[in-house]
MARSENU-407106 format. One line per 2 residues: number of its first residue (from 1); for each residue x, y, z of C-alpha. Coordinates in steps of 0.25 Angstrom, whole numbers, plus 2048, in hexadecimal, padded with zeros to 3 digits. Each point is the difference from the previous one (the first is absolute). Example, Ala and Ser with C-alpha at 12.3 -4.5 7.8 and 13.67 -1.06 7.14 Angstrom:
% residues 2
1> 831,7EE,81F ~ 806,80E,7FE
END
This chain:
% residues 763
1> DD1,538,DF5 ~ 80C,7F7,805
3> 7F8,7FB,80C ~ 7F3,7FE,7F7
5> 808,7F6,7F6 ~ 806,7F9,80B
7> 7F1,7FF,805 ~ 7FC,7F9,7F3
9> 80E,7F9,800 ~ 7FB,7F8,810
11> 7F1,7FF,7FA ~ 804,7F9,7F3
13> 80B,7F7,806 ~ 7F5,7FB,80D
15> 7F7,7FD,7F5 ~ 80A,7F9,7F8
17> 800,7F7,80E ~ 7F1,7FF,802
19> 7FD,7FB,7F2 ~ 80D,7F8,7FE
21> 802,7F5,80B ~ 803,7F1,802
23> 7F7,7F5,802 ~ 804,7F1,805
25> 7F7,7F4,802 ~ 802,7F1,800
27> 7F6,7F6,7F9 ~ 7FC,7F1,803
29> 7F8,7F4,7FC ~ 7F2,803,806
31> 7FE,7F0,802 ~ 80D,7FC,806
33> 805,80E,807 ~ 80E,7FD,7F8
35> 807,80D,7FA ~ 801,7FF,7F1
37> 80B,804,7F8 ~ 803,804,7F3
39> 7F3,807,7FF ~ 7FF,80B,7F6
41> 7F8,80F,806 ~ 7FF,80C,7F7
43> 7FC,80C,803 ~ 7F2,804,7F7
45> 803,80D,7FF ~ 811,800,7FE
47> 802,7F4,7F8 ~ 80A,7FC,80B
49> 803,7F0,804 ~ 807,7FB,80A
51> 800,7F1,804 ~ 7FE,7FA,80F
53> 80D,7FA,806 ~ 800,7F2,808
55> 7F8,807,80C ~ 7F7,805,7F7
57> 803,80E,801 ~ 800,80A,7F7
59> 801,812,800 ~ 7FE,80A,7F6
61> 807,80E,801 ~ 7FC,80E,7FA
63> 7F2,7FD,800 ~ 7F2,809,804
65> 7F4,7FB,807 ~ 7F6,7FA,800
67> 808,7F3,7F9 ~ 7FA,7F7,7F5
69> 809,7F3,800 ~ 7FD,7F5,7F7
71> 806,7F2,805 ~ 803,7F5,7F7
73> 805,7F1,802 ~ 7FE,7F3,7F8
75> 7F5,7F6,807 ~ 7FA,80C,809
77> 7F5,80A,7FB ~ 805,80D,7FC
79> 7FB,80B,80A ~ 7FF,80F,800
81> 801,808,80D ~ 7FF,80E,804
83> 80A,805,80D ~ 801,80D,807
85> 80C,804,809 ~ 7FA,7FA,80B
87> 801,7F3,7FA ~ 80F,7FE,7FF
89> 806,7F3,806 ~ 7F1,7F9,7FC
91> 800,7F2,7FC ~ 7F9,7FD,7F4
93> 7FA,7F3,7FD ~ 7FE,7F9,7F2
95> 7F6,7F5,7FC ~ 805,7F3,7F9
97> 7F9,801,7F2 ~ 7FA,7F3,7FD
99> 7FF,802,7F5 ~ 80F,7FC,7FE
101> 7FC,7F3,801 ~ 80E,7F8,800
103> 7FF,808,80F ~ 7F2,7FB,806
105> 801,7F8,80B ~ 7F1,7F9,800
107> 7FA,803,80D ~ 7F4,7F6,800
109> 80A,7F3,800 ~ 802,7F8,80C
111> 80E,804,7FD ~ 804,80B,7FC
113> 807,800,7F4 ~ 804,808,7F3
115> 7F8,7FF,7F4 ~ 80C,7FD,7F8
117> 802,7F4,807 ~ 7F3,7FB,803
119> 7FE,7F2,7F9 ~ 7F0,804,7FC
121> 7F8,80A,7F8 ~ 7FE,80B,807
123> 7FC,80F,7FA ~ 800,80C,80A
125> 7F8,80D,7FB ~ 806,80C,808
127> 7F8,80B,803 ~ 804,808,7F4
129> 7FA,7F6,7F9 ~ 7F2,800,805
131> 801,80F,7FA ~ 801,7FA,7F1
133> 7EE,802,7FF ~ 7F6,807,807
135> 800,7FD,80F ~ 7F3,7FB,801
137> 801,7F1,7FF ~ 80C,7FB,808
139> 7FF,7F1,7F8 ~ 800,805,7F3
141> 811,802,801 ~ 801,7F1,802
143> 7FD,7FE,7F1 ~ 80E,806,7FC
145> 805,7F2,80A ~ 804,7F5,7F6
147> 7F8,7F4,803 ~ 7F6,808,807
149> 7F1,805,7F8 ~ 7F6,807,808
151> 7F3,7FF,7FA ~ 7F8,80E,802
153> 7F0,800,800 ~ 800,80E,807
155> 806,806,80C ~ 7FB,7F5,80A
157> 7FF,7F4,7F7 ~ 80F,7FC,7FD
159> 806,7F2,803 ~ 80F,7FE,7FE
161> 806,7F2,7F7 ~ 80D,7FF,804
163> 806,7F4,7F3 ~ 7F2,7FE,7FD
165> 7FE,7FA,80E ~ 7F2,807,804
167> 7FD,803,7F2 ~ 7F2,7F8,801
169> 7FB,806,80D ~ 7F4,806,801
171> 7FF,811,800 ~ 80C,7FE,80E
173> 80D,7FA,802 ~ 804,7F5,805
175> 80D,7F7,801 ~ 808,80B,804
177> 807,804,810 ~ 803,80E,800
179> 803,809,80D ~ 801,80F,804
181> 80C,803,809 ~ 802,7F0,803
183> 7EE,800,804 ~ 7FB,7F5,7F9
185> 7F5,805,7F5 ~ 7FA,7F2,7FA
187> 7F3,7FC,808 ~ 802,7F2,806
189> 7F7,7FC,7F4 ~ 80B,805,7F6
191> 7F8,80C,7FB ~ 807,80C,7FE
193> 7FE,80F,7FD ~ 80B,80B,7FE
195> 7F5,80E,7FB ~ 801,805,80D
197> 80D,804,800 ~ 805,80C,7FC
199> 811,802,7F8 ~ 7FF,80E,80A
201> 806,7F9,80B ~ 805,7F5,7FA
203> 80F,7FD,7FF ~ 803,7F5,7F8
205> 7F8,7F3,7F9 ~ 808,7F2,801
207> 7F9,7F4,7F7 ~ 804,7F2,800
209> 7FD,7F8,7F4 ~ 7FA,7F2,801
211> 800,7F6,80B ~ 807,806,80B
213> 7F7,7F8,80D ~ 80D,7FC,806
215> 802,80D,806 ~ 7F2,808,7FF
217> 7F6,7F3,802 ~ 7F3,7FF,7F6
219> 806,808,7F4 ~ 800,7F8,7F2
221> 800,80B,7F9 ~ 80B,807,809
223> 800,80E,80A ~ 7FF,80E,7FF
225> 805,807,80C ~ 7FE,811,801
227> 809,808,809 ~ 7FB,80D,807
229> 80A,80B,7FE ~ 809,804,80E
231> 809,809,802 ~ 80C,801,80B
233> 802,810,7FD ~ 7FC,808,80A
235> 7F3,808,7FC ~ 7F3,804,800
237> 7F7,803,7F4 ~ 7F2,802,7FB
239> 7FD,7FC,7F1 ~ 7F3,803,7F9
241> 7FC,7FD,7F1 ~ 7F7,7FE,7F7
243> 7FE,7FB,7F1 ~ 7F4,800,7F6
245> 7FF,7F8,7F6 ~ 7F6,7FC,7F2
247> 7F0,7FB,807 ~ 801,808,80C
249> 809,7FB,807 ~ 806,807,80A
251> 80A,7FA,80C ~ 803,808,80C
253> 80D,7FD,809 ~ 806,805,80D
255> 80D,7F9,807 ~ 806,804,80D
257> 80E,7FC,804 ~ 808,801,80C
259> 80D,7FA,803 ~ 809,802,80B
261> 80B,7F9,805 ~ 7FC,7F3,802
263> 7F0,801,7FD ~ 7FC,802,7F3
265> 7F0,802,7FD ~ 7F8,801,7F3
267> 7F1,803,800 ~ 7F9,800,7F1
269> 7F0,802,7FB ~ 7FD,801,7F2
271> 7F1,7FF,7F9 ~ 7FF,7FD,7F3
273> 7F2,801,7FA ~ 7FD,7FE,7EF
275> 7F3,800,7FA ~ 806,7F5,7F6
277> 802,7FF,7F1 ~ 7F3,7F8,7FF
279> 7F3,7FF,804 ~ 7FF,7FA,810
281> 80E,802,802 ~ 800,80A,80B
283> 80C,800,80A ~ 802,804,80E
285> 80B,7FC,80A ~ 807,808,80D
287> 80D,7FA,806 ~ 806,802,80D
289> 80F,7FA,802 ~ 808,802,80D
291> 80E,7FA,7FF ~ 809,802,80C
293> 80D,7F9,804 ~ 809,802,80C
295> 80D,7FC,802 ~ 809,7FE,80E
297> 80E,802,806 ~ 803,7F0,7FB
299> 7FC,802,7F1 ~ 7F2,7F9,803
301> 7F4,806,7FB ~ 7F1,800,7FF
303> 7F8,802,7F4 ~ 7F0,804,7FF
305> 7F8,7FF,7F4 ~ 7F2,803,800
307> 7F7,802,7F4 ~ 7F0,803,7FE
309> 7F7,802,7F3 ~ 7F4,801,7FF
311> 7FB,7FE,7F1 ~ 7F2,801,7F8
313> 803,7FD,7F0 ~ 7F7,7FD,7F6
315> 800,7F4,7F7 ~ 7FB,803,7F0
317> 805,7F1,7FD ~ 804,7F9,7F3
319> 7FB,802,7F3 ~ 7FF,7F8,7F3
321> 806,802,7F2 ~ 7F8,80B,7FC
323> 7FF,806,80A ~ 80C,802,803
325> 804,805,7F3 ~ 7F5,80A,7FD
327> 7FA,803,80D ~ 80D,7FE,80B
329> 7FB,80A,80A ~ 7F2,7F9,804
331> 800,7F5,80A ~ 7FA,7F3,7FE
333> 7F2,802,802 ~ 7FD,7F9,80D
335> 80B,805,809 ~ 7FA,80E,7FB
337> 7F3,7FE,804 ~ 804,7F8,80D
339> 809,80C,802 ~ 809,7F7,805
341> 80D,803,808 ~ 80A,7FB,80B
343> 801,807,80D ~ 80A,7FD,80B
345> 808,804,80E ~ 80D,7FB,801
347> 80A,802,80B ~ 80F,7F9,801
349> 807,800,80C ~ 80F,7FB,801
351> 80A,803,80B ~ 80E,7FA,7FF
353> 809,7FE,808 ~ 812,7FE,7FC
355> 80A,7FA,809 ~ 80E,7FF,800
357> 804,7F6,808 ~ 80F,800,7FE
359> 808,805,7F2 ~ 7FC,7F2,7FB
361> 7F1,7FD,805 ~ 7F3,809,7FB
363> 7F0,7FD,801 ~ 7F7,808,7FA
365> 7F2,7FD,807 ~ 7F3,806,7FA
367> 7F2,801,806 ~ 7F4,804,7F6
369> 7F1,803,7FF ~ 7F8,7FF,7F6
371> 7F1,803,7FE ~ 7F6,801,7F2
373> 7F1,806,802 ~ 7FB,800,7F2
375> 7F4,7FF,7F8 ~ 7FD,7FF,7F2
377> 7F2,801,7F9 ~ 800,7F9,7F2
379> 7F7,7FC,7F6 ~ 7FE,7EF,803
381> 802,804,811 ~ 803,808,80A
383> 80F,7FD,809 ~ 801,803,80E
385> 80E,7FD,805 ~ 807,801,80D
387> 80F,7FC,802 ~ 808,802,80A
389> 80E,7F9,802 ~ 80D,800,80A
391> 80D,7FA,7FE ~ 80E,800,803
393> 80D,7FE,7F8 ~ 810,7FF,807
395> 80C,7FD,7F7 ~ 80E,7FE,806
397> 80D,805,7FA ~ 80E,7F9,805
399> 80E,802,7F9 ~ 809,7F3,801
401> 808,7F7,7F8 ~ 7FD,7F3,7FA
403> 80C,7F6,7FD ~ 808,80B,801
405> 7F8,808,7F5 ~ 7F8,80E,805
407> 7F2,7FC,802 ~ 7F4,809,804
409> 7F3,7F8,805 ~ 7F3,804,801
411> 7F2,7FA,807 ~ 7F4,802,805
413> 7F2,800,7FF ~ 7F2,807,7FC
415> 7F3,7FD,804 ~ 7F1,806,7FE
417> 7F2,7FD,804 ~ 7F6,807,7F9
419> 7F1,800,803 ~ 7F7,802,7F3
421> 7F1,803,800 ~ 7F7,802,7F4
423> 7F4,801,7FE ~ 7F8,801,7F2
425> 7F3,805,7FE ~ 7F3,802,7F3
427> 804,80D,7F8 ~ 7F2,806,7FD
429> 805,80C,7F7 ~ 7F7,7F9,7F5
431> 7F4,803,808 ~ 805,80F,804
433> 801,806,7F2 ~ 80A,80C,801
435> 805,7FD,80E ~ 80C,7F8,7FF
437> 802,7F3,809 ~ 7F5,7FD,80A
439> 804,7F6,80C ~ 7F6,7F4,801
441> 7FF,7F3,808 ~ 80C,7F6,804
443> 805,7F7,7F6 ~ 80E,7FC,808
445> 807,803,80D ~ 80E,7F8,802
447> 80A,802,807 ~ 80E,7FC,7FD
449> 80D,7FF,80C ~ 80C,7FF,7F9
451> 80D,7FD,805 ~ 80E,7FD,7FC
453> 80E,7FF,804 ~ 80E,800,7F9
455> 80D,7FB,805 ~ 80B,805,7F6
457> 810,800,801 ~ 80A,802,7F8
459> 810,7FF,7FF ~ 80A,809,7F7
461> 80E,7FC,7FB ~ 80B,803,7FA
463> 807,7F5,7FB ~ 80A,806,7F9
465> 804,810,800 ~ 7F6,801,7F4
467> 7F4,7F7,801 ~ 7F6,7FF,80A
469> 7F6,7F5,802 ~ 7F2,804,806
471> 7F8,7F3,806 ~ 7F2,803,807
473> 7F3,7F8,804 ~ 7F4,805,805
475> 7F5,7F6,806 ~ 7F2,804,7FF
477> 7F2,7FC,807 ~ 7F3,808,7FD
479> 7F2,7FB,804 ~ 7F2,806,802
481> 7F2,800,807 ~ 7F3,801,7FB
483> 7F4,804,806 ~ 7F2,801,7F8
485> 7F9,809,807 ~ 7F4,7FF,7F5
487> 7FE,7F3,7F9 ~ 7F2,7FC,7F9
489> 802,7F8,7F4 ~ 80C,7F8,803
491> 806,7F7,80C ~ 809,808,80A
493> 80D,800,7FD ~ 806,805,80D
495> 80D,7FD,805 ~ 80F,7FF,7FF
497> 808,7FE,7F4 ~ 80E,801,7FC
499> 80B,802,7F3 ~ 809,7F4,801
501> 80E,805,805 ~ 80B,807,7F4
503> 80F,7FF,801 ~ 806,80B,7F9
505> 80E,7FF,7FC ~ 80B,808,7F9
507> 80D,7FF,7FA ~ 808,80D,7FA
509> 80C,803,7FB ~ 809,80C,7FD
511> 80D,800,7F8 ~ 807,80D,7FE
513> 807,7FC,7F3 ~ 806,80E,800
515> 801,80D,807 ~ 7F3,806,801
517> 7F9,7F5,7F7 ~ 7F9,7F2,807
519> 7FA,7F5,7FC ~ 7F6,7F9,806
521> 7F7,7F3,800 ~ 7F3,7FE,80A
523> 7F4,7F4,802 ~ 7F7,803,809
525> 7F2,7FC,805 ~ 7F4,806,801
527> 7F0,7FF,805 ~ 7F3,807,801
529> 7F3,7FA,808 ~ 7F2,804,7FA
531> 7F9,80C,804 ~ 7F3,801,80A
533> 7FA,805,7F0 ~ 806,7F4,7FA
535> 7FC,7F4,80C ~ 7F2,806,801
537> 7F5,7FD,7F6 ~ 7F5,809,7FC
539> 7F7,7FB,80A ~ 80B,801,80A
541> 802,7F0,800 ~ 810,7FE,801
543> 806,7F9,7F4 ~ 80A,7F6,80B
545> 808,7FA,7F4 ~ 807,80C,7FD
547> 810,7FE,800 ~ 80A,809,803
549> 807,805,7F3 ~ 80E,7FD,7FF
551> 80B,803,7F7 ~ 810,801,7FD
553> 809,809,7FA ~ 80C,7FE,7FA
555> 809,80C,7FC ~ 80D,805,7FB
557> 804,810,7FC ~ 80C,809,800
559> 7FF,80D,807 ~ 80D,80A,7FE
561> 806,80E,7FD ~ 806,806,7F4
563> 807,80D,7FB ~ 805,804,80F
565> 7F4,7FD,807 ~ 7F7,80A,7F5
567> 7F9,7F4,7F9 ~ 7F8,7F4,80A
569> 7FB,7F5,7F8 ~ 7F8,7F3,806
571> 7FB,7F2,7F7 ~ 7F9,7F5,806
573> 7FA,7F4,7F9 ~ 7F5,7F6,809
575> 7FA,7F5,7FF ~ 7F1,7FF,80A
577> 7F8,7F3,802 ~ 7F6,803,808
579> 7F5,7F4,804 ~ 7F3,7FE,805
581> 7FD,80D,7F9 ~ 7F4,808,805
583> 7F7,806,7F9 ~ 7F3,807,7FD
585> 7F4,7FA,7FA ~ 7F5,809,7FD
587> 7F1,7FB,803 ~ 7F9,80E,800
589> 800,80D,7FB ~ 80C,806,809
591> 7FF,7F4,809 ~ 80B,7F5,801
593> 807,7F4,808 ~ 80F,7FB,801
595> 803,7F2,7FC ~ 80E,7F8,7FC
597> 802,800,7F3 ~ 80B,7F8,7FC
599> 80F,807,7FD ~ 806,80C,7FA
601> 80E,803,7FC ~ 808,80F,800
603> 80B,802,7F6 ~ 806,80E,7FF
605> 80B,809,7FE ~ 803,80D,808
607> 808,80C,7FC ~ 803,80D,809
609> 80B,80A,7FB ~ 802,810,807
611> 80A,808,7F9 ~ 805,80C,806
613> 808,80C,7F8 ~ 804,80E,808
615> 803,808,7F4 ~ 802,80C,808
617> 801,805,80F ~ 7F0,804,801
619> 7FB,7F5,7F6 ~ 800,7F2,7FD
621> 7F8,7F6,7F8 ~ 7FC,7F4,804
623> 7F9,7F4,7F8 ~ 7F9,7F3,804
625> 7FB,7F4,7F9 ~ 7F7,7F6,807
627> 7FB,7F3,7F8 ~ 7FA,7F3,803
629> 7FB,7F5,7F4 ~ 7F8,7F4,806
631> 7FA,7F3,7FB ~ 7F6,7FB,80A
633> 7F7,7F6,7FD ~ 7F7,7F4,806
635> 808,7F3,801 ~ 7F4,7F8,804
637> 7F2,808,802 ~ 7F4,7F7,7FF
639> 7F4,808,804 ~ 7F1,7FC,800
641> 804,7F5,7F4 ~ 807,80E,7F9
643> 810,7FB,7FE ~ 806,80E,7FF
645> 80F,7F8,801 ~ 809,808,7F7
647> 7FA,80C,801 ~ 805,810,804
649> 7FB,804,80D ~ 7F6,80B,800
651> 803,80D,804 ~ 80E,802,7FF
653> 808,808,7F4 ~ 80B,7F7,7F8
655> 809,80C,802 ~ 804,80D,808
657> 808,80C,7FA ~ 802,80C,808
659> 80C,809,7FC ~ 803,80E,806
661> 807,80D,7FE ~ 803,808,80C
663> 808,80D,804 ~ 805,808,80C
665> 803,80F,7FC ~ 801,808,80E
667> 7F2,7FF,806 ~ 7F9,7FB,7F4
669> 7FF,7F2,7FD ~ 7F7,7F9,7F5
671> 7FE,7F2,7F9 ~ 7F7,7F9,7F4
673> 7FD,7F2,803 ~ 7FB,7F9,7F4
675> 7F9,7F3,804 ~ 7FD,7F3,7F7
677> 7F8,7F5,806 ~ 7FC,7F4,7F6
679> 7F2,7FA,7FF ~ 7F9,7F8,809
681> 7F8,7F3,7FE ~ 7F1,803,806
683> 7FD,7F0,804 ~ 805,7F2,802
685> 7FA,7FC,7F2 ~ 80A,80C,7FA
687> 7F3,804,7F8 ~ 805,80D,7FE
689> 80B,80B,805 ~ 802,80F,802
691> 807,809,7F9 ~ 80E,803,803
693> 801,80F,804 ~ 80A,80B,801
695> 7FF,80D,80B ~ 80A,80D,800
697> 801,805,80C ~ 808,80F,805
699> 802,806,80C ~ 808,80B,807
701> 803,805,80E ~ 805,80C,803
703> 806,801,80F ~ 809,80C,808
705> 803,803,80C ~ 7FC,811,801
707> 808,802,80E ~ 805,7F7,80A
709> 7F1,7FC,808 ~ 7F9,801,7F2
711> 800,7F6,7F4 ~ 7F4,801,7F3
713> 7FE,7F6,7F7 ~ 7F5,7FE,7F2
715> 7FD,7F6,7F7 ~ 7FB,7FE,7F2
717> 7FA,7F3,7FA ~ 7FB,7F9,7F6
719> 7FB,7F2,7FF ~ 7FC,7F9,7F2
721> 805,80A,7F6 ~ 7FC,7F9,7F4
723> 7F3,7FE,807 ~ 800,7F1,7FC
725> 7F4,7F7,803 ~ 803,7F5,807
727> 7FC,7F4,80B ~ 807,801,80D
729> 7FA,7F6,806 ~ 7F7,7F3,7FD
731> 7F7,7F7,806 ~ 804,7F5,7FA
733> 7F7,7F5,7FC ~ 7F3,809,801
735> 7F5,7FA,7FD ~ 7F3,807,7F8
737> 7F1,7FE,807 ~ 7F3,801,7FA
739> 805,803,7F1 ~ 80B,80A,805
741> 80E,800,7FD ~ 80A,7FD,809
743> 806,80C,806 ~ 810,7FD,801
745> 804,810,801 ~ 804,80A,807
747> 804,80D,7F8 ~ 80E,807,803
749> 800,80D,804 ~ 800,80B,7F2
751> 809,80C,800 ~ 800,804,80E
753> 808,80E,806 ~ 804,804,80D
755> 808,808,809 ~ 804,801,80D
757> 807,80B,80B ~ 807,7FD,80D
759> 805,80A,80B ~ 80A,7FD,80C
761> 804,807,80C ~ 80A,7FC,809
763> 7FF,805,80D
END
């Protein structure tokens, strides 16, 4: 009996030691490799904390595997990992969260610097916050971005306004520079589309507001810059996942990662296919993206973007007034019985290269590819287009000082050549009842080489301990070839032309009045040439007296933090003049040509506040309040005898509201974003205006980690609560044929639903 109880004695004890052991590990910035202190890890399961010392490191006594640790630390993402015993000694890797927005440090800016102190408007939408709506439309986030409005006419047809600048474009955008992972994005011509990509691999979103051509070229309207995600944490993983949503529409997702030691690769495919809230809206788009990057024993590294959709999406078109409010699902009549659509194969190639030549000298030299096969069947035509572009950006970094005073420069240069063929031919479909669009004979075939060229450079100092001065110029030359390849009723107008030549420059100003608070004051100067749309006339003549539109900004806004770094508050006022504006004069059903129409002016006011409360150890609320209120109007607009001086522009809301309520409780997070946008003036004459409207929106996430190789996540989501009817989009100054009313409208989306699941392994 003696021997038996000593038995039990040696077993209880030895388990004692099995399920009560030590763990130690230290933890450090994942971008910088620097060890953080001060950062607090709980134990899930025990409720105990301990805090990193200087090194980072950190140990738990007394504890049983496997260990769920929770880390915790202002301006990083708070992150959830699951250890065995195997993995004591493991460095653990945490995220800057930019979300924290007084920590940013704006990636697309010829020098770097931190958002606080940058003397411009710039807004940065994380990764977190793509996941405030449905995943299905990467642009429609940009509409909680002050100063920006994204008008939506279905999944294809969106163009982005960024302070009204685009506002009067024609079913695209234009006026705006935007890149992926520094890969220009804007054709040569200045069009531009964002629909293809996709949040799932996206990192961040950084948008300059207004004129900034001193250091991206032709943007009036200013640059959006998306940022693939990378990670320097050794691993591999596979991710699938899939959401549904209201109209059938289903999107499909695999990613692929592999990182180790100083390679890091990221292969993604997603389809997303929707049969459409309305009639001849059917959607259908693969992706592939491959981004790779490695980097050497000297800190230089190499970075691979590559990018392919191929896209067929229907088109139902506007609709006028009744329509649109008694019948919104229908598509105008013609594009359905033209069963018109858009189909195109895109690829986009980058490599880049970055070299450090000394702790003071950097260049950052990238070479792209771009290529566009599209074709588009509607009712007046039939579009065949081919375009094909290559080009080269390099931007040197140097550390010095100036009078004494700590300066960094920046120069370099970007260049394109783009070769643009398209052809138009008869559409038939009248005479094919119930076949849709039937390819007839030639009634255009141009070609159209563009190139351009921008020599930029810039210089930052800091005259005093608290202000800095930014001074930059780019200088711009764009010109074109034509070649009519099919010309009958006119002469040839074969030949070369080009954009007279733009100096761009900038002044900025930051002042740090007090800790953690600056002010700053900005002008700058921006331009955008005319697009192949806008040069050629319908009979594919070229309109030679286009100018380029040019324009100022002048700026002032506080950027600063509050309540121990919980509340983040920006203001900004502006003033835009913008000359030799372009427009769009309609002279057909669906069919129009640009022209220079006089002078507009911008005034507006911007407001951004995130306000973040933990109000316990595994949950915290977070509220966020965007707002713009503008007044843009024509200064002097005199158009086919019309004087339209004095009036709104068309197209844009007078204001923007979008407040948010979020929370964080363990793996649950969830937010309603109520959004306000104001009415919207339909023409030049101001004859009439939409309605203000108002959307609820709710969504939740749900996202664990099960083991230590395996993570599940859900969503829940609905758009439109209130299921309000409203425009989205216009076409301004529409104009009715044969007795029909003028069709200005595109319906909103109703109440939609979706949901969506997610599985990674790590290998």
């Amino acid at each position: 009996m003696k021997k038996l109880h000593l038995v039990l004695t040696f077993l209880l004890f030895t388990s004692a030691i099995v399920s009560s052991q030590n763990f130690s590990a230290k933890v450090k910035d994942s971008e910088s490799g620097e060890f953080l202190n001060d950062v607090t890890v709980t134990a899930v399961r025990s409720g105990k904390i301990q805090v990193t010392d200087t090194n980072g490191y950190f140990s738990f006594d007394g504890i049983s595997f496997p260990l769920k640790l929770k880390f915790s630390f202002i301006g990083y993402k708070t992150s959830t990992e699951i250890f065995d015993a195997s993995e004591k000694g493991k460095i653990i890797d945490l995220q800057r969260d930019i979300d924290v927005l007084y920590e940013v440090v704006l990636r697309s800016s010829n020098i770097p610097q931190k958002l606080l102190k940058e003397s411009a408007a710039v807004s940065v939408l994380s990764a977190e916050d793509l996941k405030r709506v449905d995943d299905f439309n990467l642009v429609q986030n940009l509409n909680y971005v002050p100063g920006v409005f994204v008008s939506q006419g279905a999944l294809n047809t969106n163009k982005i306004d960024i302070r009204g600048i685009g506002a009067r474009a024609q079913y695209s955008t234009n006026r705006i520079k935007a890149y992926i992972n520094g890969i220009p994005l804007t054709t040569a011509e200045g069009e531009l589309t964002l629909d293809d990509f996709d949040n799932s691999y996206l990192d961040r979103i950084e948008i300059y507001k207004g004129p900034v051509s001193s250091i991206f070229g032709a943007g009036l309207g200013g640059a959006i810059h998306l940022y693939t995600q990378r990670s320097r944490q050794d691993q591999r993983s596979v991710e699938t996942s899939f959401s549904y949503g209201s109209f059938n529409t289903m999107k499909t997702g695999v990613n692929v990662s592999y990182v180790e030691d100083s390679l890091d690769i990221a292969i993604n495919y997603n389809k997303l296919d929707s049969d459409g809230y309305r009639d001849n809206g059917a959607y259908d788009r693969n992706s592939f993206v491959v981004t790779a990057g490695l980097l050497n024993k000297n800190g230089n590294r190499w970075d691979l973007f590559y990018n392919y959709t191929n896209l067929k999406a229907y088109i139902p078109s506007s609709l006028n007034l009744d329509d649109f409010l008694n019948s919104p699902t229908k598509a105008a009549f013609t594009w359905a019985s033209a069963e018109g659509y858009e189909s195109y194969d895109k690829n986009i190639l980058g490599l880049a290269y970055t070299h450090n030549f000394s702790e003071s000298w950097r260049n950052q030299t990238t070479v792209f590819l771009n290529s566009r096969d599209g074709y588009e069947p509607r009712p007046f035509d039939i579009l065949d287009e081919n375009r094909n572009s290559i080009g080269l950006r390099t931007n040197f970094n140097h550390e010095t000082s100036i009078a004494s005073m700590p300066a960094k420069i920046s120069f370099g240069a970007e260049g394109m050549l783009e070769f643009y063929e398209v052809q138009t031919y008869q559409n038939l479909y009248q005479d094919f009842e119930d076949q849709g669009s039937v390819q007839g004979n030639t009634l255009s075939n141009n070609e159209q080489d563009r190139n351009y060229i921008n020599f930029f450079g810039q210089v930052q100092m800091e005259l005093t301990s608290k202000l800095t001065a930014d001074l930059g110029v780019n200088f711009n030359t764009t010109s074109y070839d034509l070649q009519e390849n099919f010309n009958q009723d006119s002469a040839d107008q074969s030949g070369d032309y080009s954009f007279d030549a733009v100096l761009s420059p900038r002044l900025g100003l930051s002042y740090e009045a007090f800790a953690g608070k600056h002010f700053y004051a900005s002008a700058s100067h921006g331009f955008s040439t005319p697009t192949v749309a806008q040069t050629l006339t319908p009979e594919g003549n070229i309109n030679i007296d286009l100018q380029t539109e040019t324009g100022w900004n002048y700026e002032i806004g506080f950027k600063g933090n509050w309540l121990e770094n919980r509340l983040y508050t920006e203001v900004n006022a502006y003033s835009i003049q913008i000359w030799d504006l372009l427009v769009a004069r309609r002279i057909n059903q669906d069919r129009y040509v640009g022209v220079n129409a006089g002078k507009s002016d911008h005034f507006g006011l911007e407001f951004t506040s995130i306000y973040r409360q933990p109000i316990s150890n595994d949950l915290s609320l977070n509220l966020m309040l965007n707002a713009n209120l503008t007044d843009y109007t024509f200064d002097k607009f005199v158009d086919l005898g019309e004087n339209y001086s004095g009036n709104e522009l068309p197209g844009v809301p007078e204001y923007m509201l979008t407040p948010t309520i979020g929370f964080d409780y363990m793996d649950f997070s969830a937010n309603i974003n109520y959004q306000m946008f104001g009415e919207m003036a339909l023409d030049d004459s101001n004859s009439g205006y939409t309605e203000a409207y108002e959307l609820l929106n709710f969504r939740m996430n749900y996202n664990t980690k099960l083991t230590s190789y395996l993570q599940a996540g859900a969503s829940f989501g609905i758009n439109n609560i209130t299921d309000e009817l409203y425009a989205l989009s216009i076409v301004t100054n529409a104009v009715g044929f044969g007795g029909s009313a003028p069709r200005y409208y595109y319906p909103g989306m109703p109440r939609n639903y979706y949901a969506g699941l997610n599985l990674k392994i790590n290998l």
